[in-house]
KEKE-3310 file (N, C-alpha, C; in steps of 0.2 Angstrom, whole numbers, plus 5000, padded with zeros to 4 digits):
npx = (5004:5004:5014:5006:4994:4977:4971:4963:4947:4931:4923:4935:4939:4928:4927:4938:4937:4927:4934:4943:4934:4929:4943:4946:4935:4938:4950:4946:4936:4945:4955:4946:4941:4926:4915:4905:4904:4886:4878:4870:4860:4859:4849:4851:4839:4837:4849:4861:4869:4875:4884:4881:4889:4890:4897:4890:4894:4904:4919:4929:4925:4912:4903:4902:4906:4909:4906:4902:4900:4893:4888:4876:4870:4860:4866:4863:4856:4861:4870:4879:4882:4888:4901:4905:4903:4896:4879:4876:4879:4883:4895:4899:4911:4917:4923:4921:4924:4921:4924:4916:4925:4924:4933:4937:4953:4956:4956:4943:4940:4944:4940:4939:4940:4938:4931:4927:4918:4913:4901:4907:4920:4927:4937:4941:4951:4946:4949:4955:4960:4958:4961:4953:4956:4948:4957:4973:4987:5002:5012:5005:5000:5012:5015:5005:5004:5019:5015:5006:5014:5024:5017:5013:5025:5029:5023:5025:5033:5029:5016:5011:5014:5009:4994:4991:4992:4979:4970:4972:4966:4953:4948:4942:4933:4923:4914:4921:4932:4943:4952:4943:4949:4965:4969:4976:4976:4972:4961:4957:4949:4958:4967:4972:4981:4997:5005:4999:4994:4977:4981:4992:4985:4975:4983:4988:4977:4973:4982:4982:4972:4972:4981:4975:4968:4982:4986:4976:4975:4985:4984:4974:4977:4987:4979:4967:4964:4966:4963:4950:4936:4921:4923:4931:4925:4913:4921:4925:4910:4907:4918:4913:4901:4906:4911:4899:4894:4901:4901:4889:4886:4900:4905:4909:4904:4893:4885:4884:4881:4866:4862:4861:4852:4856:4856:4849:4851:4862:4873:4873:4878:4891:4888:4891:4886:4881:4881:4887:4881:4883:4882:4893:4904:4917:4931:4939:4942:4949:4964:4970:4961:4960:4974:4972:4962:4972:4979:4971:4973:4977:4991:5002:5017:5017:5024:5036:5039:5033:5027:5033:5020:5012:5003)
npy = (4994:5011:5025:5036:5033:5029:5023:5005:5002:4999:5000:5001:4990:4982:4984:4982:4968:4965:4968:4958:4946:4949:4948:4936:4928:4933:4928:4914:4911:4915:4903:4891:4893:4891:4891:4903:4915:4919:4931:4935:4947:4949:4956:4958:4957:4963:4970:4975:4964:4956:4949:4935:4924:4911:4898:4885:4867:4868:4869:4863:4864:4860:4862:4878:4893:4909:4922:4935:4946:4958:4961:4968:4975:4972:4961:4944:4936:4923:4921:4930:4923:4914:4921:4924:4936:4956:4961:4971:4981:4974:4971:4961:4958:4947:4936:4922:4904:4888:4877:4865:4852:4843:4833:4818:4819:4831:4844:4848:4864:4877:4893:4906:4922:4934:4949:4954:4965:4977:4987:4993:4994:4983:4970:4960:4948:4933:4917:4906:4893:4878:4859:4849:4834:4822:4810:4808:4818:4817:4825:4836:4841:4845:4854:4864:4865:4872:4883:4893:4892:4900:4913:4914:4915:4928:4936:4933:4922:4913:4912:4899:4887:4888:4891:4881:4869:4873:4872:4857:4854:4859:4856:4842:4827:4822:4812:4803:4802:4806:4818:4829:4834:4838:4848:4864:4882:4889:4902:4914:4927:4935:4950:4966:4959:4953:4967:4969:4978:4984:4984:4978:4962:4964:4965:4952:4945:4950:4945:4932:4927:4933:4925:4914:4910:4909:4895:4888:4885:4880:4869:4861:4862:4853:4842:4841:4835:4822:4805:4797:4785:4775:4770:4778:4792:4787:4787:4798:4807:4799:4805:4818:4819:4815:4832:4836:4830:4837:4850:4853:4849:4853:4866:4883:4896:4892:4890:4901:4909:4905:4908:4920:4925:4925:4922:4908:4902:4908:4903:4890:4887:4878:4867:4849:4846:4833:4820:4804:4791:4775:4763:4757:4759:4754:4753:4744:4739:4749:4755:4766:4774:4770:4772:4786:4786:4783:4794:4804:4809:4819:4830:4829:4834:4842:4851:4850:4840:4827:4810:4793:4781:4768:4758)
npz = (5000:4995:5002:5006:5006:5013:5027:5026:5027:5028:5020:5010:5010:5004:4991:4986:4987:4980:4965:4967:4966:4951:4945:4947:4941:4928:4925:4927:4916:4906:4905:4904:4893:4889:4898:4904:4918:4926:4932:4947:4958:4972:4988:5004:5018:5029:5029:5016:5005:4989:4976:4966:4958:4945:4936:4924:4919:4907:4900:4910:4920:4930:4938:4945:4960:4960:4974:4981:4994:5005:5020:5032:5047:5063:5076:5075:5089:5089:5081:5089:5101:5098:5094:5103:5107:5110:5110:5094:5081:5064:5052:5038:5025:5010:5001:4991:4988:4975:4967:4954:4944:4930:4926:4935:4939:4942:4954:4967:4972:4987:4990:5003:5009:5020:5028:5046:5055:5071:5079:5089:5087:5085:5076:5063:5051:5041:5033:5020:5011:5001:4997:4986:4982:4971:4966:4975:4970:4974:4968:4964:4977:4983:4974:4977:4994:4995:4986:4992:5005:5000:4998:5013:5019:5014:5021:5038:5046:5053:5050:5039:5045:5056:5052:5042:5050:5057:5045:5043:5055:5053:5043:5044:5043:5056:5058:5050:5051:5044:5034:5024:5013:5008:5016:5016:5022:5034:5044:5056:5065:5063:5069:5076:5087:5094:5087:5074:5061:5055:5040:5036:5040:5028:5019:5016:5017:5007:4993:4997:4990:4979:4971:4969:4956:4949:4955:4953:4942:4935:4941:4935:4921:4921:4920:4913:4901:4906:4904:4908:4916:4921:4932:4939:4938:4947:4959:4960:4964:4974:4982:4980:4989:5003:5002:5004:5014:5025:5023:5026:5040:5046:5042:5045:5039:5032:5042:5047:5038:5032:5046:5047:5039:5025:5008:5002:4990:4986:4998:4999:4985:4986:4984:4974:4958:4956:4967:4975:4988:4994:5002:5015:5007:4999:4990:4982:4967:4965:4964:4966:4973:4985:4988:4988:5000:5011:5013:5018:5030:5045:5047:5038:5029:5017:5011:5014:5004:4997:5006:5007:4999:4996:4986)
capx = (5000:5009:5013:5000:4986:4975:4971:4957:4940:4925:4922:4939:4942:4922:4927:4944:4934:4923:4937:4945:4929:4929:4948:4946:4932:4939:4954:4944:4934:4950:4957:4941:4937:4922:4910:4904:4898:4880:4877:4863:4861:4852:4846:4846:4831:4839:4854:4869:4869:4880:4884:4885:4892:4889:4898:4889:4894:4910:4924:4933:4921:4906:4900:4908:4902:4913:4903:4904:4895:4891:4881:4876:4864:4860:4871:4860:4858:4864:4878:4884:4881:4895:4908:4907:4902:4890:4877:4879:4878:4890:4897:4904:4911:4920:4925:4920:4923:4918:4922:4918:4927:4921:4936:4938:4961:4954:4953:4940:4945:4939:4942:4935:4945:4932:4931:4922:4918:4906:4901:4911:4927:4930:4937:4946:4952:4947:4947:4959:4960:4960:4962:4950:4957:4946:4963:4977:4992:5007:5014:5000:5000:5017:5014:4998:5006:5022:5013:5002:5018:5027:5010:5013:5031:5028:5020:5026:5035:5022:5009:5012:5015:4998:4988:4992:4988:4970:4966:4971:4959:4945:4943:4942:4926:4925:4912:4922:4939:4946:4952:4940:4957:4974:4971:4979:4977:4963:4964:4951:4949:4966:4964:4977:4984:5002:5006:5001:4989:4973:4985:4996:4982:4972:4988:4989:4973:4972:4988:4980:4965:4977:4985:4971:4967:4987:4986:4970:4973:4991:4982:4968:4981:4990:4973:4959:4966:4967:4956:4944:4931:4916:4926:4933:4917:4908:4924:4921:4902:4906:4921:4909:4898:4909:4911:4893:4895:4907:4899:4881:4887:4902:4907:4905:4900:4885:4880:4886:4878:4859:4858:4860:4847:4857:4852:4849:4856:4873:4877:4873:4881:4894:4885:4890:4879:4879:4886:4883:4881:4885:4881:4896:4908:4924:4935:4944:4944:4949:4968:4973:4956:4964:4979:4969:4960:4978:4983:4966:4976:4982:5000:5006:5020:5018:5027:5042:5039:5028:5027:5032:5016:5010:4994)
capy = (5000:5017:5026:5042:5029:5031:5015:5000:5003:4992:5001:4999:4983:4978:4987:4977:4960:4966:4969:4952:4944:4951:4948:4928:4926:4933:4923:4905:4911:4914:4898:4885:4896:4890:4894:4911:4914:4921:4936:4936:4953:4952:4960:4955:4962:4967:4975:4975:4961:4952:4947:4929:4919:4904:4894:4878:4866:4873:4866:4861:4866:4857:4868:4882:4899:4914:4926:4942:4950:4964:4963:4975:4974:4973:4955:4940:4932:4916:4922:4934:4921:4908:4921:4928:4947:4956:4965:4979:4981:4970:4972:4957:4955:4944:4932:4913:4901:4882:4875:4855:4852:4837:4828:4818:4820:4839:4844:4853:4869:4881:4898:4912:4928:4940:4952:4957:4970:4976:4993:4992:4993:4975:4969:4955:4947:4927:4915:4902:4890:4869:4859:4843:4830:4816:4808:4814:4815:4817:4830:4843:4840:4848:4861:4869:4869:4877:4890:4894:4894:4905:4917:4916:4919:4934:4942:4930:4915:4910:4910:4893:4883:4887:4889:4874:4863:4873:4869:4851:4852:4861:4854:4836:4825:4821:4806:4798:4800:4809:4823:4832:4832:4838:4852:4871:4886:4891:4906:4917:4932:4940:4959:4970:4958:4955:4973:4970:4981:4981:4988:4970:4959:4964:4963:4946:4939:4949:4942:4925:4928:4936:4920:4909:4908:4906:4891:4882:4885:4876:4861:4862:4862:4847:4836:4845:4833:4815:4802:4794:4781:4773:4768:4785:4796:4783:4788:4805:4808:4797:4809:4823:4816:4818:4836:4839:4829:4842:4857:4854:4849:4855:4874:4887:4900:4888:4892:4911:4914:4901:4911:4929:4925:4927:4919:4902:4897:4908:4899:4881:4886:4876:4859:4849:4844:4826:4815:4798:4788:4770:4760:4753:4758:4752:4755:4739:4740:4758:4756:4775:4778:4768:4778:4792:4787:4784:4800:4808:4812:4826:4831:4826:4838:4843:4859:4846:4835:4818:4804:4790:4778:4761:4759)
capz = (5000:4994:5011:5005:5004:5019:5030:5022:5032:5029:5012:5003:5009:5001:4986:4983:4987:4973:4960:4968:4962:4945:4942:4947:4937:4920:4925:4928:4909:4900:4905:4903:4885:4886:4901:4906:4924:4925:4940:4951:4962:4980:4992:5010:5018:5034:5028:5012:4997:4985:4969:4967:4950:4944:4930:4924:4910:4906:4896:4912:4927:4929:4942:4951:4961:4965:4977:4984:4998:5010:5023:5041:5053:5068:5074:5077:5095:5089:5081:5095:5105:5093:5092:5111:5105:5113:5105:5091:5072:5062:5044:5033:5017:5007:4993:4993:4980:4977:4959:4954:4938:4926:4926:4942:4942:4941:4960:4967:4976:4989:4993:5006:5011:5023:5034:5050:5061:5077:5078:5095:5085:5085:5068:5061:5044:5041:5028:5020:5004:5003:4988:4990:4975:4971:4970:4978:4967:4977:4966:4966:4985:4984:4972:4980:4999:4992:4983:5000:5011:4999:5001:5021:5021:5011:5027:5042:5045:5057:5047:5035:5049:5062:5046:5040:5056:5057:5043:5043:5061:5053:5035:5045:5045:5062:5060:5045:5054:5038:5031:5017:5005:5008:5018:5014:5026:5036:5049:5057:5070:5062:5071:5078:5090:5092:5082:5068:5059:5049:5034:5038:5038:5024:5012:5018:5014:4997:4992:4996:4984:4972:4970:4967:4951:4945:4958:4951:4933:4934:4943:4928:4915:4921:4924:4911:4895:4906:4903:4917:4915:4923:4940:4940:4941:4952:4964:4961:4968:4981:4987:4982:4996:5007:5002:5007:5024:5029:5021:5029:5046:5051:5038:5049:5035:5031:5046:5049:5031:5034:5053:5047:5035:5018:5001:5003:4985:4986:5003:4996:4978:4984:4984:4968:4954:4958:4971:4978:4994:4994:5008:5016:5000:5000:4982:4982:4962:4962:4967:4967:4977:4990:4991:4991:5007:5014:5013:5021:5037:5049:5048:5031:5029:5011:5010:5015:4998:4996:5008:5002:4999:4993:4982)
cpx = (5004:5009:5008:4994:4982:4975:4964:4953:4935:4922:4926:4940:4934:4924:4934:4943:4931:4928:4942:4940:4929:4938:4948:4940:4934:4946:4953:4939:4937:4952:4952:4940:4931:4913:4911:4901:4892:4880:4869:4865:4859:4854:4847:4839:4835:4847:4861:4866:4875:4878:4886:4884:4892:4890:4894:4892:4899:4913:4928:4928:4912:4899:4902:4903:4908:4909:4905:4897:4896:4887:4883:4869:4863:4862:4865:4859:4861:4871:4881:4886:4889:4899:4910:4907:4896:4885:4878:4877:4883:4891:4902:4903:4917:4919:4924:4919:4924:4919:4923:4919:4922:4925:4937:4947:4959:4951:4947:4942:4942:4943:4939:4939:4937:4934:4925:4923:4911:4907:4905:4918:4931:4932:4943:4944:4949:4948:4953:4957:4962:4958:4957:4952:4953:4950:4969:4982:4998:5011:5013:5000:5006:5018:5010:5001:5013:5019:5010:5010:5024:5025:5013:5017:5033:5028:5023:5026:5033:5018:5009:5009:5007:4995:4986:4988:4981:4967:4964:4966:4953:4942:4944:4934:4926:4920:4914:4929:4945:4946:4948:4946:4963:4974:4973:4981:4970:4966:4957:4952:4959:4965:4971:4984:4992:5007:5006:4991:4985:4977:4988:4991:4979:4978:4989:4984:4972:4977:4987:4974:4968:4980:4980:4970:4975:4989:4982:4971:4980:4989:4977:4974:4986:4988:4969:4961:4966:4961:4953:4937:4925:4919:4928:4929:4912:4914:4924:4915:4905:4912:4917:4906:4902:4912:4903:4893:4898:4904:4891:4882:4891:4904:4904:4902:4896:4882:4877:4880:4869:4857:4858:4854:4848:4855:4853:4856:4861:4876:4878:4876:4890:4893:4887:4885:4875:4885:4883:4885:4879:4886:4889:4903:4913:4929:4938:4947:4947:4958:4973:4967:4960:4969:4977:4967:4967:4981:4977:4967:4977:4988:5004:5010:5022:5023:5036:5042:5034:5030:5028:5025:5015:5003:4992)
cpy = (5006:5020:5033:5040:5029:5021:5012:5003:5000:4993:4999:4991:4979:4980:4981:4970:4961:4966:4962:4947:4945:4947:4938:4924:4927:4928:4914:4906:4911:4907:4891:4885:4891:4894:4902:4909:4920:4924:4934:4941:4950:4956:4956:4960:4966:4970:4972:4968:4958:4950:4939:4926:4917:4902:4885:4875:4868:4868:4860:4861:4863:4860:4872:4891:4902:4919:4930:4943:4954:4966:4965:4972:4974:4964:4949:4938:4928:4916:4923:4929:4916:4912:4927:4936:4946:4960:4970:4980:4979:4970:4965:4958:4950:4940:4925:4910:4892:4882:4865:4854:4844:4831:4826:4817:4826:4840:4848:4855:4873:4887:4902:4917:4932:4943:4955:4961:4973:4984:4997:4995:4984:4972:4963:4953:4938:4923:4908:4896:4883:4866:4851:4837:4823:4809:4812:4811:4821:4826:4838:4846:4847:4854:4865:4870:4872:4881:4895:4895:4899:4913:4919:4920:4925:4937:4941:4923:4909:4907:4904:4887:4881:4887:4881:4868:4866:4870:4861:4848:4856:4858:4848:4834:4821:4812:4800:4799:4801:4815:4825:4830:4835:4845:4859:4876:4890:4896:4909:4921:4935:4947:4961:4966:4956:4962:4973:4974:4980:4982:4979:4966:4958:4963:4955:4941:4943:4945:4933:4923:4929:4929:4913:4906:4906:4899:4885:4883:4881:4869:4860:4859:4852:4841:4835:4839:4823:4810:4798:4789:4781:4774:4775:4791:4792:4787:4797:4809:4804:4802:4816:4822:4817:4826:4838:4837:4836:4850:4858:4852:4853:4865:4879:4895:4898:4891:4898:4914:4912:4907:4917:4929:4928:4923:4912:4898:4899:4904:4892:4880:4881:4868:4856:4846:4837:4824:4808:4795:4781:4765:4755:4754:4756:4749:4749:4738:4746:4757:4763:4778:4774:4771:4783:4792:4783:4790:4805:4807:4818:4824:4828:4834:4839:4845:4856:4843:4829:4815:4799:4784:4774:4758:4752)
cpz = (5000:4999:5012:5008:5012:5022:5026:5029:5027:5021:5006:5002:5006:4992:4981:4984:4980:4966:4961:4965:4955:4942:4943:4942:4929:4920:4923:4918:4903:4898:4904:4896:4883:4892:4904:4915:4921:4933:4943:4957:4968:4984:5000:5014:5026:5035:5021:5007:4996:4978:4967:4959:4951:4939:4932:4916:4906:4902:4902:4919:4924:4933:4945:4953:4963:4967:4979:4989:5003:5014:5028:5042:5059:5070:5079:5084:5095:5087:5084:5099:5104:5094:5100:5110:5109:5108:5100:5083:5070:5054:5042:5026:5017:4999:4994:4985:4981:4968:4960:4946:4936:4927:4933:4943:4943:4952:4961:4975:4980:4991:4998:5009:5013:5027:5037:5055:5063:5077:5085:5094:5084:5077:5068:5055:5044:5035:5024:5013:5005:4998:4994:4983:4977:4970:4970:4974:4969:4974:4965:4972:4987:4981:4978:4989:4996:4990:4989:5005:5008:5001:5009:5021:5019:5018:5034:5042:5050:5055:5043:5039:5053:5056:5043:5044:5056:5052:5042:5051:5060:5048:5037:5047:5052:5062:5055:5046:5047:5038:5023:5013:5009:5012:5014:5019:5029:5043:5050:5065:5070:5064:5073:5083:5089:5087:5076:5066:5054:5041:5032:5037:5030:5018:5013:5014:5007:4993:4990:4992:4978:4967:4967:4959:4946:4950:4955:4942:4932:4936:4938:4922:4916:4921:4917:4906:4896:4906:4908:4912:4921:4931:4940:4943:4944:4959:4965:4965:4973:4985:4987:4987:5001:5008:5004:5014:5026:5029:5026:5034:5050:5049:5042:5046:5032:5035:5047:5043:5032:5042:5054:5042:5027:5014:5001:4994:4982:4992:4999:4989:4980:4985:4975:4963:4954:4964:4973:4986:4993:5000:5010:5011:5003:4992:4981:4974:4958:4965:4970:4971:4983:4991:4992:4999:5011:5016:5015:5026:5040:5045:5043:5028:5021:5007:5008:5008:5001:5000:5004:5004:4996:4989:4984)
residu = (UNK:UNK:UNK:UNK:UNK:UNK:UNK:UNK:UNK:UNK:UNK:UNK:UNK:UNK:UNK:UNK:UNK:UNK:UNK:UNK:UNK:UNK:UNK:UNK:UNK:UNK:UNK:UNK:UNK:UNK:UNK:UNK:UNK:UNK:UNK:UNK:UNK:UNK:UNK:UNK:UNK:UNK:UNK:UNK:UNK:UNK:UNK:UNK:UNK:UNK:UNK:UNK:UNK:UNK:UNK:UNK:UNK:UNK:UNK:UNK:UNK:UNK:UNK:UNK:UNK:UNK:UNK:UNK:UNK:UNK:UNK:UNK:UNK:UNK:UNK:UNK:UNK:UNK:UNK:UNK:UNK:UNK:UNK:UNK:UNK:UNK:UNK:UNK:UNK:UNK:UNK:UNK:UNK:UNK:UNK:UNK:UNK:UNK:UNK:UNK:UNK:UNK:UNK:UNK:UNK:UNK:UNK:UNK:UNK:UNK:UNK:UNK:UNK:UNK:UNK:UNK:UNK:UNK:UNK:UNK:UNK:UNK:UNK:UNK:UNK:UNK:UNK:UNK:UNK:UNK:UNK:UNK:UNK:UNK:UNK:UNK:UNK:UNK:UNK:UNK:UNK:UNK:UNK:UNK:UNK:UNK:UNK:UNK:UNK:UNK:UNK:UNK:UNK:UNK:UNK:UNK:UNK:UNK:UNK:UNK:UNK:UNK:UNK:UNK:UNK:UNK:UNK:UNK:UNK:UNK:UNK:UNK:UNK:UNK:UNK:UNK:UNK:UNK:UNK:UNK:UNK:UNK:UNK:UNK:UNK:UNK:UNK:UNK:UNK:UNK:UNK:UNK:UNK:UNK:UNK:UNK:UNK:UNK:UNK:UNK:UNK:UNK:UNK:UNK:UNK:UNK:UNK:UNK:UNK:UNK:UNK:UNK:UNK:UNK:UNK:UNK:UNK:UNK:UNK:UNK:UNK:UNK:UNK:UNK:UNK:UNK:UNK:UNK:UNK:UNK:UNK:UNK:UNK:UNK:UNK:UNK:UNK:UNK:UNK:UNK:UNK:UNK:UNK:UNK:UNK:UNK:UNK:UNK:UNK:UNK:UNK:UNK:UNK:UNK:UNK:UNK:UNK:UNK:UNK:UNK:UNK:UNK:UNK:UNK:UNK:UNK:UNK:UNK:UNK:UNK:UNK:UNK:UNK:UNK:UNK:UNK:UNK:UNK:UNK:UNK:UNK:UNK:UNK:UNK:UNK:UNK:UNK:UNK:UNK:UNK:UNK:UNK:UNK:UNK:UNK:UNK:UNK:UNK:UNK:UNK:UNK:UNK:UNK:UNK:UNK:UNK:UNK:UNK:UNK:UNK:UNK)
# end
């Protein structure tokens, strides 16, 4: 930020989520050349809105939404109550993104960068990025958290590390004793403390939104062209399934967005188009899906290089 520049306050930093949405979308358009998203505006009825995209049917993307939003109001009971505030008027925005490609080597990815504040003064930055491959191939693994922990150490050499572990303890399914996918970086209630300033923060997460689309467009290029079969996309829907388990139980911006009362089908735009549930599955003819579900762990230290594994 040039040292004239005044400080982010609740408008710049909605404005540059908004132009962050715009630059990931013509990004994910150039590269798929073939699907457009389509806008829808809303309104909430009790304060602020959003612009939520939607690619369907694409060249490479089978379903995907990148959202924006800005809402105020006065701050729920229930909410206040989850995140230990007391009452007051409360302002969020952010950037949320959920894409499910066609092909299943092609991961599917998510992203969220936001920010919130209490009309108290209370304010913090959250959000964080995690790759979920229907199979996990070793060398993606190592791409995508290196690129992430190059990201961190941009800002502090702190940050890789703790993110890293959150995320592999938040994006975990707790009653299927799995990791959603491979993990990334997930953080939340980043404010002033330790000295570091809204100015600091917000370069942080734009940084990590900035980086998105040359992230997912290099793991696209390396997948968008392989070929997959029958067994392939049956293993697919059943790891999407797994991707709904976790979003409609445990996502705390499902809930945040559901119990503020924002628009039912920008929250849910990340549900895929199909999935399945299989009583009992167990892939025994899929031998790369079984490596995958070896490697749906904590603590697999990517950033380090590949574990070695056995299919």
């Amino acid at each position: 930020m040039p040292t004239n520049a005044l400080p982010p306050n609740r408008d710049t930093i909605a404005d540059a989520f908004r132009t962050l949405q715009d630059q990931i979308c013509e990004g994910l358009e150039q590269f798929d050349e073939k699907g457009l998203f389509r806008q829808d505006l809303w309104r909430r009825d009790a304060g602020g809105g959003g612009r939520t995209r939607l690619i369907e049917n694409a060249n490479i993307l089978e379903k995907g939404g990148v959202n924006f939003s800005a809402v105020h109001g006065p701050m729920p009971e229930k909410i206040a109550a989850a995140l230990n505030l007391s009452a007051g008027e409360f302002f969020a925005t952010g950037v949320s993104i959920v894409l499910h490609p066609f092909n299943p080597w092609v991961p599917i990815i998510h992203m969220n960068v936001r920010y919130f504040e209490m009309s108290n003064g209370t304010w913090w930055f959250g959000g964080g990025i995690d790759l979920t491959p229907h199979y996990v191939v070793p060398e993606d693994a190592v791409f995508f958290h290196q690129s992430l922990k190059n990201v961190c150490d941009h800002h502090d050499p702190e940050y890789f590390g703790r993110f890293k572990t959150w995320a592999d303890d938040y994006f975990y399914i707790r009653h299927r004793q799995e990791t959603r996918g491979i993990g990334g970086i997930f953080f939340d209630r980043l404010d002033g403390a330790n000295h570091q300033t809204r100015e600091q923060r917000f370069a942080f997460v734009l940084e990590v939104g900035q980086n998105f689309v040359p992230i997912y467009t290099e793991l696209m290029r390396r997948h968008k062209d392989r070929s997959y079969g029958n067994l392939e996309k049956s293993w697919q829907e059943h790891r999407r399934g797994r991707y709904v388990e976790f979003n409609l139980v445990y996502d705390k911006g499902t809930k945040f967005g559901l119990d503020t009362d924002g628009r039912a089908e920008s929250i849910l735009m990340s549900l895929p188009p199909l999935a399945r549930w299989t009583y009992d599955h167990k892939p025994e003819q899929d031998p790369e899906a079984l490596r995958t579900q070896s490697l749906l762990v904590k603590g697999i230290d990517w950033a380090a290089g590949a574990p070695a594994v056995s299919a």
